[in-house]
C-alpha positions in Angstrom: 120.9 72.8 143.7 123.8 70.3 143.5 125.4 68.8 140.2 125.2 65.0 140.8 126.0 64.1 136.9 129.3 61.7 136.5 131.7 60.5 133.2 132.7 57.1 132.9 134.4 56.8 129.4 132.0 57.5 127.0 129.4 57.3 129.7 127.2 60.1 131.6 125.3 59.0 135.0 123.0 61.2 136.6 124.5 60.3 139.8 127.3 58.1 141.1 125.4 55.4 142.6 124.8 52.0 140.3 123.6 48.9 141.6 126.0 46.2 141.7 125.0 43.0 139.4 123.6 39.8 140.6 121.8 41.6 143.7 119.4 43.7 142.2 117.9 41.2 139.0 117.3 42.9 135.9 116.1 46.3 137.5 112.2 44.8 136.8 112.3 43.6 140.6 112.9 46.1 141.9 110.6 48.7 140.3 107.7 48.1 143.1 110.0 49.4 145.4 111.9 52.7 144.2 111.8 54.8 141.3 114.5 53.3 138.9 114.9 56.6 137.1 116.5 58.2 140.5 119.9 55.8 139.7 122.8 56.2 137.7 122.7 53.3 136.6 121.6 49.6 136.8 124.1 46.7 136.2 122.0 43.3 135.4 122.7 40.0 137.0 126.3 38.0 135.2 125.4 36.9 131.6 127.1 34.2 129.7 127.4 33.3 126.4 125.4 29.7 127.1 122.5 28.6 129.6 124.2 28.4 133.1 122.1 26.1 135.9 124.7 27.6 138.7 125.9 25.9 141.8 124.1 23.5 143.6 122.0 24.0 146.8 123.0 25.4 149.4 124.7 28.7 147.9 124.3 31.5 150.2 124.9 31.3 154.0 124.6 34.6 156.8 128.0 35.7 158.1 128.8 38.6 160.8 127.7 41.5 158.9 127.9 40.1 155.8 127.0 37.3 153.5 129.0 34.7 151.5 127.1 33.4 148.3 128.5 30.7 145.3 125.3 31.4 143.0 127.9 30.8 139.9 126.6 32.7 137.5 123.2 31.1 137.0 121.7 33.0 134.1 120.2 31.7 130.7 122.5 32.9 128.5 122.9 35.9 126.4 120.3 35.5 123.7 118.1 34.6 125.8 118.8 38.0 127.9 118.6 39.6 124.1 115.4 38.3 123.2 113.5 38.0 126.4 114.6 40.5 129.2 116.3 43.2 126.7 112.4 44.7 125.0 111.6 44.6 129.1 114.5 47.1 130.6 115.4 49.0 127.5 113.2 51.5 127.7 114.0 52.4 131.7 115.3 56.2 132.4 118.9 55.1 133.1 121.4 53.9 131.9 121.2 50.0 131.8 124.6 47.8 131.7 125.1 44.1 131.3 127.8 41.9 133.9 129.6 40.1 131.2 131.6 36.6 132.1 132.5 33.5 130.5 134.7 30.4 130.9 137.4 31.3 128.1 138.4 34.7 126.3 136.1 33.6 122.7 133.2 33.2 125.3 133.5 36.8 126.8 134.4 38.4 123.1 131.2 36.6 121.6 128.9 37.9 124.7 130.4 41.0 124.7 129.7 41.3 120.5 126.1 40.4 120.9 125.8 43.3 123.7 127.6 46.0 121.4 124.4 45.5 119.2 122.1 46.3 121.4 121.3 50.0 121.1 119.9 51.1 125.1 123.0 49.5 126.7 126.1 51.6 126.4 128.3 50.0 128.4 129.2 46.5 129.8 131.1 45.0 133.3 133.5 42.7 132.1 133.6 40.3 135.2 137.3 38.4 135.2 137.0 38.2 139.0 133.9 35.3 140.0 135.2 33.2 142.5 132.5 31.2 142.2 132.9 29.6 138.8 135.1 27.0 138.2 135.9 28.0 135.1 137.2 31.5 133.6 136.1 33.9 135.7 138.3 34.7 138.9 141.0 32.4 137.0 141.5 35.8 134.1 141.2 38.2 137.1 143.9 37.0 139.3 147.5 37.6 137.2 148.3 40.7 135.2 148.6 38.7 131.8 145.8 36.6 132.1 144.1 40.0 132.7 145.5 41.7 130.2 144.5 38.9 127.3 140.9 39.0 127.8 140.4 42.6 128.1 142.5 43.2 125.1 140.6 40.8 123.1 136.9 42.2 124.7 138.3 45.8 123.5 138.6 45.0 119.8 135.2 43.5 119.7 133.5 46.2 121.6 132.9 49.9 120.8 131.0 51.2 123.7 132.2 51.7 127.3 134.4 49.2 128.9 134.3 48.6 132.5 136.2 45.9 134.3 135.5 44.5 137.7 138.5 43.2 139.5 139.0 40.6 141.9 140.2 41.8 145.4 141.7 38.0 145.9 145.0 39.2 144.9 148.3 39.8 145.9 148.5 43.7 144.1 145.2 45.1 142.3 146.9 47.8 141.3 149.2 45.7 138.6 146.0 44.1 137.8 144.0 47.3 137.2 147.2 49.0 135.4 147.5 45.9 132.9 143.8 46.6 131.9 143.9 50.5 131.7 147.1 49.6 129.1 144.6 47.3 127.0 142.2 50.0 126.5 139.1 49.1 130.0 137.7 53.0 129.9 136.8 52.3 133.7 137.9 49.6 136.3 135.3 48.6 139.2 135.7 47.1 142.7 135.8 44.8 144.4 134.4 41.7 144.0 133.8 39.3 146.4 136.3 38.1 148.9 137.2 34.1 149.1 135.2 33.2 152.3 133.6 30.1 153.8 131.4 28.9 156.6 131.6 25.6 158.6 128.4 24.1 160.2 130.5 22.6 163.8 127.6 20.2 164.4 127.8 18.5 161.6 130.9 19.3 161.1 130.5 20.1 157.3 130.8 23.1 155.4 128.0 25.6 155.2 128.0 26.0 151.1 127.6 23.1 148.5 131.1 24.4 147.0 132.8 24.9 150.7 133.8 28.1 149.5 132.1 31.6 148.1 132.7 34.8 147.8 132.1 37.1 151.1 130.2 40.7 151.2 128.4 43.2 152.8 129.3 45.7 155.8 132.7 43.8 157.0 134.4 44.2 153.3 134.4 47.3 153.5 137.5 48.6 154.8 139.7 46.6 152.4 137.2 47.8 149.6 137.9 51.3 150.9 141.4 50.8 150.9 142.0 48.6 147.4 140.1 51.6 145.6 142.3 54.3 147.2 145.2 52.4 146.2 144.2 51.5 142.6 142.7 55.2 142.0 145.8 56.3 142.9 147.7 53.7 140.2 145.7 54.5 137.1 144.3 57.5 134.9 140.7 55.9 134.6 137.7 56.6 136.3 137.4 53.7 139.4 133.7 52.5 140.5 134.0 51.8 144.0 131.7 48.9 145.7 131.8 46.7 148.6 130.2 46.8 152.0 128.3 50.2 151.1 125.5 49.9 152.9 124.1 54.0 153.2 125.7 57.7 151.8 128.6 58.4 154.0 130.0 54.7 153.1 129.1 55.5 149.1 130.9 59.1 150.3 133.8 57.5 151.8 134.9 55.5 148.6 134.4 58.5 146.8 137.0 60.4 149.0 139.1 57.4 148.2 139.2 57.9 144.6 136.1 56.6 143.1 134.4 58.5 140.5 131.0 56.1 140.8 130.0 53.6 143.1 127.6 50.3 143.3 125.4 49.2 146.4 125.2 45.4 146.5 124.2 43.3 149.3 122.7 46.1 151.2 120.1 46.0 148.4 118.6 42.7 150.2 118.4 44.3 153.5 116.5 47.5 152.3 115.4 47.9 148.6 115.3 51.4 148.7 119.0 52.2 149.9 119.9 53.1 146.2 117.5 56.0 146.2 118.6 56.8 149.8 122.3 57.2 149.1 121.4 59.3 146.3 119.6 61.6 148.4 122.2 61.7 151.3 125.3 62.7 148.9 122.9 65.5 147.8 122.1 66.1 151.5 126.2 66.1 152.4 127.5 68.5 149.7 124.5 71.4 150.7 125.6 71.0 154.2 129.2 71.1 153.3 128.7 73.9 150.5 129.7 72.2 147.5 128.2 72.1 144.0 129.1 69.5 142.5 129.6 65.5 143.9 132.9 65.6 141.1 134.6 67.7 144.0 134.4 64.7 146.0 136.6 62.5 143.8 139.5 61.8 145.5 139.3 64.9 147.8 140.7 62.6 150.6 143.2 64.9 152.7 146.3 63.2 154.2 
C-alpha cells in the first residue's frame, strides 16, 4: 500500500490528481463514466458573479495535438450555481472547488463571498488568467500589481483555501506567482491556456469567432512542465501543476518538477476515464519504484 493523500493549504486530497475546470462540467457529467470518489478533487466550470452567454460561434477549433477554445466563460452566474447545481454535487466523496472569475476585483470578491458560504466547497480557483474574456480575467493575471490587487482583496473576503491559477502568457510567472504568495493565495495553479489561433487558408479567415483563444492539450506541455519547475522553485506554496497531461508519467513528470497536485484537462475529452487512470498509474510507479508515499515525488527532480 502507497500513501496517495496531498495538503494544499487548509486542504487534504486523497490523491494529487484534480480535474481542471471548464472540461469536465460540474462533475454530474461525468459520473456515467468513472467513479468520482477515486479523485482528489473536482474543479467546476468558471463561475461569475452575473449570467454570461460566452463567445459567439465558432469557439473551439482542432490543432496538432491540441485544441484552442474561446468559450468565455459561459456560465449562469453564481446564484444560480448556488441554488441549482450546488444541492446536486455537494454531497460527492471529494472535495468539490469552484473556478472563480470576473470582470473587475468587486465582481471576484462578491463571487468569491457567496462561495465562502457554502459549507461542502473548501476551496476556490481564483482565475486572473482567461484569455478569452475581454474583460478582467487574463487582464489581472498578466502584471505583478494587477495580480497582487485582486488576490489581496479575494483574501480578506475569503476564509477557506485560496488557489490561484496563473496565466502562462507572460513575460516571468514567477514575479507573478511570488506577488500572490505575498498577498496571502495558500496555493498557485498552472498554467492556463496559451494565446493561440487558427486560420482557415481557403477562406482565408480565421478559424474562431474571436480570431484568437487560448491553446491546450499534449503540445503545452513542455512549457507547462517547465513554468511549474520554475515557479515551484520561486515560492514556499504548494504549486498544482496542469497542462498537456494527458496519462500518469505526464501527471508524474510535473510532479518531479515541483507540483504538489496536478489537473487533467483537455485529455478529459479524448478519454473520460484518464482521471481514474492517472490515479492508478502513480500508484502503479511508486510500488515499482519502492516508495510509500506520492509526497516523495514533489520536487524529487535530480539535476
Amino acid at each position: 500500500m502507497v500513501n496517495l493523500q496531498v495538503k494544499i493549504g487548509g486542504l487534504t486530497l486523497k490523491n494529487p490528481v484534480m480535474t481542471a475546470s471548464g472540461t469536465f462540467g460540474y462533475g454530474t457529467e461525468y459520473a456515467d463514466f468513472i467513479d468520482l470518489s477515486r479523485l482528489g478533487g473536482i474543479i467546476v466550470k468558471g463561475t461569475t458573479l452575473h449570467h454570461r452567454e460566452g463567445n459567439p460561434y465558432p469557439r473551439m477549433a482542432e490543432t496538432s495535438s491540441g485544441m484552442l477554445n474561446a468559450v468565455g466563460l459561459q456560465n449562469k452566474g453564481v446564484d444560480y450555481f448556488i441554488e441549482h447545481i450546488y444541492p446536486e454535487i455537494k454531497s460527492f466523496d471529494t472535495n468539490v472547488l469552484v473556478n472563480v472569475s470576473g470582470s473587475c476585483i468587486e465582481d471576484y470578491v462578491t463571487t468569491a463571498e457567496k462561495i465562502d458560504a457554502l459549507e461542502k466547497v473548501p476551496a476556490i480557483e481564483l482565475n486572473i488568467s482567461c484569455p478569452n474574456v475581454k474583460q478582467g480575467g487574463m487582464a489581472f493575471g498578466t502584471s505583478a500589481k494587477g495580480a497582487a490587487e485582486v488576490v489581496a482583496a479575494v483574501r480578506k473576503a475569503y476564509h477557506k483555501t485560496l488557489i490561484v491559477k496563473l496565466s502562462p502568457n507572460v513575460t516571468d510567472i514567477t514575479e507573478i506567482a511570488k506577488a500572490v504568495e505575498a498577498e496571502g493565495a495558500d496555493s498557485v495553479s498552472l498554467i492556463n491556456t496559451l494565446l493561440g489561433m487558427a486560420i482557415n487558408a481557403e477562406k482565408r479567415r480565421p478559424v474562431l469567432s474571436t480570431v484568437t483563444g487560448g491553446l491546450s492539450g499534449a503540445c503545452v506541455k513542455p512549457i507547462a512542465l517547465r513554468m511549474v519547475w520554475q515557479v515551484s522553485r520561486a515560492v514556499k506554496i504548494p504549486v498544482v501543476g496542469l497542462g498537456g497531461i494527458m496519462n500518469a508519467t505526464d501527471a508524474i513528470e510535473f510532479m518531479l518538477a515541483g507540483a504538489t497536485a496536478v489537473q487533467i484537462g483537455t485529455a478529459n475529452f479524448i478519454d473520460p476515464a484518464v482521471t481514474v487512470k492517472v490515479v492508478e498509474g502513480m500508484e502503479d510507479y511508486l510500488q515499482r519504484h519502492g516508495m510509500t508515499d506520492v509526497n516523495q515525488l514533489i520536487g524529487a527532480l535530480e539535476i
